[in-house]
C-alpha angles and dihedrals in degrees: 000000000000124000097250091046086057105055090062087067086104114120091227087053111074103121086066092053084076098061114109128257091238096044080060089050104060090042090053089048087049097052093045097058120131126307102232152344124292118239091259087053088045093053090041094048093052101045088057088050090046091051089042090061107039087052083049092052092041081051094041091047097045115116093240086054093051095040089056098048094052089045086052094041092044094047090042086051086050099050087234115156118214 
């Protein structure tokens, strides 16, 4: 009997006892997986993480950003609704 299969032994959990054995395999297969990412994965990964952010800075810092974030701070000081 296979790990996953055993743990619907469980009396309240007779529903599970009907799900195929190679349904339980693949998701056996799925939560094994591997552990990580590979050094490749890892460069790769940060280098996207590294653009995001600096288009989210260059977007943050634009002068339509900023103008609209003083307008919303000094309406929401003032108590002013839009």
């Amino acid at each position: 009997m296979t790990p996953i299969r055993r743990a619907y032994r469980h009396p309240h959990a007779a529903p599970f006892r009907k799900i195929p054995d190679g349904f339980l395999r693949c998701l056996r297969l799925v939560l094994r997986g591997e552990s990580g990412m590979s050094t490749a994965e890892y460069a790769i990964g940060t280098l996207t993480a590294a653009a995001f952010a600096s288009v989210l800075y260059m977007l943050v810092t634009s002068d339509f950003v900023t103008e609209a974030l003083t307008s919303l701070l000094r309406q929401a000081l003032s108590g002013q609704s839009r």
